[in-house]
N, C-alpha and C positions, 0 to 999 in steps of 0.2 A: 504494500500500500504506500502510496507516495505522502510524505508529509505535507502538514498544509504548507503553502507555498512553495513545494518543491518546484511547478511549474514558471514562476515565476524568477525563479532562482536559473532556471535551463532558456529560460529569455534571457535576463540579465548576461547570461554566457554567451550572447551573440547566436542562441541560437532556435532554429525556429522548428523543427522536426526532432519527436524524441520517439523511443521504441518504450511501449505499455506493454509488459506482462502483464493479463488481469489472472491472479491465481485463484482458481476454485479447487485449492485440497480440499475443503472442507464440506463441498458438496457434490461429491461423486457419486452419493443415491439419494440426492434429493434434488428439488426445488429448487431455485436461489430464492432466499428469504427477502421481505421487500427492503431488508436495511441494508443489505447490498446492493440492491438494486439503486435505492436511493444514494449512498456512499459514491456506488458506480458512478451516478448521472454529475452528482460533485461534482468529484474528481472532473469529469469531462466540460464541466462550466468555468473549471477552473483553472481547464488551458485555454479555452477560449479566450476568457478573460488577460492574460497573458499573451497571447497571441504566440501559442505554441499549437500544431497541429502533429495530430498522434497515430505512428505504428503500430495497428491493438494484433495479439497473442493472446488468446483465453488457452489456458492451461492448468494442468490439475496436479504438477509435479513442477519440478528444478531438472532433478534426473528420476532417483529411484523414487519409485511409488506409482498408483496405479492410476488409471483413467478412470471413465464413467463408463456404462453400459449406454449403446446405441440410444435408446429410448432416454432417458439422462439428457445426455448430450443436446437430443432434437427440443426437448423442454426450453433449455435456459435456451436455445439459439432463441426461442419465438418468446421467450421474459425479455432479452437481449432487444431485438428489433424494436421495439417504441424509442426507447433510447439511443440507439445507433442510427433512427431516423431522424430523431430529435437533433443530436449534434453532429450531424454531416458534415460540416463545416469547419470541427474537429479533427477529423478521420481523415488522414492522409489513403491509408490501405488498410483493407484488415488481412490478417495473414490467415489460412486456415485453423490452425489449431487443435486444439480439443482430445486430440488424438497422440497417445503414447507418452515418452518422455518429453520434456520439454514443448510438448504442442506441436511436434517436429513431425510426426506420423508417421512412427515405430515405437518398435517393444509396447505393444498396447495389450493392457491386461484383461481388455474384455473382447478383444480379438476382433478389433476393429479394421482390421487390415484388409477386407475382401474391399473387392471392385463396387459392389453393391452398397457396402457399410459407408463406402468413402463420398459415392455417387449422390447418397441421401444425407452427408453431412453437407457434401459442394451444394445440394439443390435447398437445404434451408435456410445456408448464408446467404444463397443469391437472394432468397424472398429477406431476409432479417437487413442485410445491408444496403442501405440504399443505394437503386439505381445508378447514382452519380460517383460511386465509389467500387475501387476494385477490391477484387481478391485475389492473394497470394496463396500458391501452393508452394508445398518447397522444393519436391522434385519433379522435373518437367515431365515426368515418362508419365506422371499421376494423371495429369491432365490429360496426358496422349489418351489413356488407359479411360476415362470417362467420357471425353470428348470423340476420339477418335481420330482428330486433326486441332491444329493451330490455329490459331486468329491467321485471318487473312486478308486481303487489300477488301475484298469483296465484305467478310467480316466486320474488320475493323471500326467501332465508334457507333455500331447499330445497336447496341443493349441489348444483342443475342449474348445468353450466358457463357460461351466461350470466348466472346469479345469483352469481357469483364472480371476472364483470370490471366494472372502473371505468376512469374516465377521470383522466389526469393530463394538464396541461398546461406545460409548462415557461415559455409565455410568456404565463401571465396577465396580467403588470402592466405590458408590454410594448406593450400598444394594441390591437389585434384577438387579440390569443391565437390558439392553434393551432384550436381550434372555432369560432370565427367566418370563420374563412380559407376553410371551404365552405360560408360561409353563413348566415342567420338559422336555416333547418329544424334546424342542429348544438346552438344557444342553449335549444332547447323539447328536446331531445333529451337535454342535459346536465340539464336541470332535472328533466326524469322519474327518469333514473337514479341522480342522486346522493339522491334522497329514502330511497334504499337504501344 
């Protein structure tokens, strides 16, 4: 949880984009309660206010510890969406999340890893987040693997749900990064889509 005026403090730093872990260890078989909900929406009036716009991560771990079950998961996305409509104007990207260690999407201990598990977490961010805001997956082959294909010229900028995912990776500078780990085909894959 960010102290009060931490945001404020990441302006003062000359800077205007920060990365929000939102951690939910504490509700991986429930609901989220409305005093986080409420805490949440703060928090997000409070980079406003600052004129900080935010990278969100919902996650239910650091590393070790477990996820939430499918059904979980779909709950808080649609608690989630009033308030991620509400401050759009906050939200630089939301990354996907929810899924394994670190929100990263592995090691998930409710075995959240199929093509289908993943397809109905993609399809209830797209309704939760608004329209004018992307989503991040972390590896590109996810995408391929739901979508099928790439954003493309024809694609691009239409509010079709695959003109509204991108790629994040956490270990660019790292050595092979999380895209090259399946491969050269991942390197031409990222270059198409990030031209969007």
């Amino acid at each position: 949880e960010p102290r009060p005026g931490a945001w404020s403090k990441v302006a003062a730093g000359g800077f205007t984009l920060a990365m929000r872990y939102v951690r939910l260890d504490r509700y991986t078989h429930s609901e989220l309660p409305e005093s986080f909900l409420r805490s949440f929406a703060e928090q997000l009036a409070s980079a406003r206010g600052s004129g900080v716009k935010l990278i969100l991560r919902f996650a239910y771990n650091r590393s070790a510890g477990g996820d939430a079950p499918l059904g979980v998961v779909l709950e808080q996305i649609r608690q989630l969406g009033p308030i991620l409509r509400q401050y759009a104007d906050v939200i630089s990207v939301v990354q996907a999340g929810f899924i394994g260690q670190w929100g990263e999407w592995h090691n998930s201990t409710h075995g959240l890893l199929t093509v289908a598990d993943r397809t109905r977490i993609v399809d209830a961010l797209l309704r939760a987040v608004p329209a004018s805001r992307d989503i991040e997956i972390r590896a590109p082959y996810w995408i391929d693997d739901i979508f099928h294909t790439g954003v493309t010229p024809e694609t691009a900028y239409t509010g079709a749900p695959v003109s509204r995912l991108g790629q994040h990776d956490d270990c660019f500078l790292s050595g092979s990064g999380t895209a090259l780990s399946n491969g050269s085909t991942q390197s031409a894959y990222i270059r198409q889509v990030s031209t969007y």
